[in-house]
C-alpha positions in Angstrom: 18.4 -76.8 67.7 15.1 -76.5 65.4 16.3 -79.5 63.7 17.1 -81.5 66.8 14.1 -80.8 68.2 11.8 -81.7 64.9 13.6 -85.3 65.1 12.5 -86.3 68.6 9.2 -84.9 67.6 9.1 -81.7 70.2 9.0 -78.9 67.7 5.8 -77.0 67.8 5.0 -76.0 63.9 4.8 -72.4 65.0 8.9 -72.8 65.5 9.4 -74.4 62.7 7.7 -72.0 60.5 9.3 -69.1 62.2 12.9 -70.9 61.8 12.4 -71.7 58.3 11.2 -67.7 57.4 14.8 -66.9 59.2 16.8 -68.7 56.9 15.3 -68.3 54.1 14.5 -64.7 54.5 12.3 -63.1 51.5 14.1 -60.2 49.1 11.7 -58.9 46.6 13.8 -60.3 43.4 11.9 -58.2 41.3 13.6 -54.8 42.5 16.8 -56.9 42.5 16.3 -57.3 38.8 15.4 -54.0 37.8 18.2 -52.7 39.9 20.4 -54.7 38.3 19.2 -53.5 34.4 18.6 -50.2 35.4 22.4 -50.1 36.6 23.5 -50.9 33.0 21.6 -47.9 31.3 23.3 -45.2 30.0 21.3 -42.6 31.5 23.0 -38.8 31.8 22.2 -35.7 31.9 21.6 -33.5 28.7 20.7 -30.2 27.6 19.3 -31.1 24.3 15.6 -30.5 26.0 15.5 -29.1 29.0 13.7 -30.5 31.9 9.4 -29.0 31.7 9.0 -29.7 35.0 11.3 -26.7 36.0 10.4 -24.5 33.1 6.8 -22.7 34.3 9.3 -21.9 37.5 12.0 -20.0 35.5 14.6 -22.5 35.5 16.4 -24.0 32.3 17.7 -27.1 33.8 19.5 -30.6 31.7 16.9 -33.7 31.8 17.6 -37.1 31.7 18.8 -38.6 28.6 18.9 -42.4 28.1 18.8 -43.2 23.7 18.6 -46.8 24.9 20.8 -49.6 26.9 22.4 -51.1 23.6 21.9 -55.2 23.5 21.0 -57.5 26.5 20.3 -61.2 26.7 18.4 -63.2 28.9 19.4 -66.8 29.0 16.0 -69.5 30.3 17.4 -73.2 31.2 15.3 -75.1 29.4 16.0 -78.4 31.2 12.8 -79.2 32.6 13.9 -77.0 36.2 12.0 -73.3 35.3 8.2 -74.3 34.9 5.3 -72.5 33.2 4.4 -70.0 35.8 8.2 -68.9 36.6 8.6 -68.0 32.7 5.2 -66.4 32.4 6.1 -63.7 35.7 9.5 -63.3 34.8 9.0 -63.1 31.6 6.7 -60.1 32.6 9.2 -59.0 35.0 11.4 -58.3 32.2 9.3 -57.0 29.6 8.2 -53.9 31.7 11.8 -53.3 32.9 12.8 -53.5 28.9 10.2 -51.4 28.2 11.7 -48.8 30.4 15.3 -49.6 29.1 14.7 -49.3 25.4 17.6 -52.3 24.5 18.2 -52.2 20.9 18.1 -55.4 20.9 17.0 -58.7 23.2 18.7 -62.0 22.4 16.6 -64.8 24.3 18.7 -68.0 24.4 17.3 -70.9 25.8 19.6 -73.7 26.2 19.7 -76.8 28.4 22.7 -78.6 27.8 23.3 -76.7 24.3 21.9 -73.7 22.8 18.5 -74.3 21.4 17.2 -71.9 20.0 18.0 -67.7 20.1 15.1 -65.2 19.4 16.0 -61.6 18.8 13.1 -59.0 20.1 13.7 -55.5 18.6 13.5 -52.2 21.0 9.3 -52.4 20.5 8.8 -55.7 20.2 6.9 -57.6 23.7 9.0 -60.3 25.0 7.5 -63.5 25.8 9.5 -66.2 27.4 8.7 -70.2 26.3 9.2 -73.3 27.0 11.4 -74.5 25.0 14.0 -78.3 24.7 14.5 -80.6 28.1 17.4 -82.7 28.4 20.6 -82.0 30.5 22.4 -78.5 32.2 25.3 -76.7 30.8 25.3 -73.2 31.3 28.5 -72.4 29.0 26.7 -72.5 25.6 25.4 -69.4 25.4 28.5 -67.2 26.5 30.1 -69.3 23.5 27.3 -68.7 21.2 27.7 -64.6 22.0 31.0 -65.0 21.5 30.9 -66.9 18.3 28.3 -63.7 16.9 30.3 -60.9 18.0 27.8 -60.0 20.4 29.2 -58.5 23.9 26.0 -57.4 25.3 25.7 -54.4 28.4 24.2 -56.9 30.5 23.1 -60.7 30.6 20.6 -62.4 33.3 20.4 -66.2 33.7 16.9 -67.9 34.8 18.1 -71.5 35.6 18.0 -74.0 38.7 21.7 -73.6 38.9 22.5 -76.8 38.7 25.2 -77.3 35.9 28.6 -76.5 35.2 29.3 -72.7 34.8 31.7 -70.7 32.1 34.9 -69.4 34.1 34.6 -65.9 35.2 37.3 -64.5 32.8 36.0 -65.5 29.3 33.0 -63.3 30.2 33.3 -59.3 29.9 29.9 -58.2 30.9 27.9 -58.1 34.0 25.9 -61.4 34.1 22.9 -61.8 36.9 22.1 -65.4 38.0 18.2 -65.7 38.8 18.4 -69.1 40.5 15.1 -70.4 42.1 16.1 -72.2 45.0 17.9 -71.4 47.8 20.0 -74.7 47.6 23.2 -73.0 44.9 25.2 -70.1 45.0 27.1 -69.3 41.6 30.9 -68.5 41.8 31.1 -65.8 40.5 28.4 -62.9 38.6 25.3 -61.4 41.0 23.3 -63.9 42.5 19.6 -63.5 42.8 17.0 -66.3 44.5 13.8 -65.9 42.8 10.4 -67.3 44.5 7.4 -67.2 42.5 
């Protein structure tokens, strides 16, 4: 009816904004993303060192133990669709989650319509996202490229436009996180995040 309306020139702007906010509602995509990684940590509880927050009270209770989340990748389309400022946030995004995490390793792939280039960040190391190649979108390369190096990571998330032809769901045996930045695709398969920065 909005859209009607806009056409014959009879929808005041006030609508229109108020339309558009209700379908295209705003979810914080950073707690998406850290729910998502935190999920995939191996955190239990341990009596190796008891918890000092209970101690000065008497009690001897297990803490929280969490060595670190093994390997994760992060995958940036590098076909000209993630700008500057999208890799700087969420590239900050995802240092301070990893930072929490304590991955033994990071694989960054960035890949447009191949694999470009793969940098590995150890457990201390900051990671800094980059803009890197520009051509077309294929979003298989990199699942054949962890395959190709042994590498089954505990979880992989995907910053892209999703716009390009995705790996079927059962070549891949990990949880994978799609961090699209429109509102305009919906992956088949994986968790879907729409990321607005």
């Amino acid at each position: 009816a909005a859209h009607a309306a806009k056409q014959r020139g009879m929808c005041p702007a006030s609508i229109e904004r108020m339309v558009g906010d209700l379908l295209a509602p705003t979810i914080d995509w950073k707690e998406t993303l850290r729910r998502f990684m935190t999920e995939k940590a191996p955190d239990d509880f341990s009596w190796a060192r008891p918890n000092r927050r209970f101690i000065a009270g008497g009690l001897y209770l297990p803490s929280m133990s969490s060595e670190n989340t093994g390997e994760v990748v992060v995958c940036v389309d590098t076909s000209g669709s993630i700008g500057e400022k999208e890799l700087r946030e969420f590239g900050g995004e995802i240092s301070a989650i990893l930072t929490e995490l304590k991955p033994t390793k990071v694989h960054v792939i960035y890949c447009d319509a191949a694999v470009n280039k793969v940098v590995t960040f150890g457990k201390f190391d900051d990671v800094k996202l980059e803009a890197v190649g520009g051509g077309g979108t294929d979003f298989r390369p990199p699942f054949t490229w962890l395959e190709q190096n042994g590498i089954e990571p505990k979880c992989l998330v995907y910053l892209t436009d999703g716009y390009g032809p995705f790996p079927e769901e059962h070549t891949v045996a990990f949880p994978t996180l799609w961090a699209i930045n429109n509102f305009d695709v919906t992956p088949p398969w994986g968790e879907h995040l729409t990321i607005q920065v």
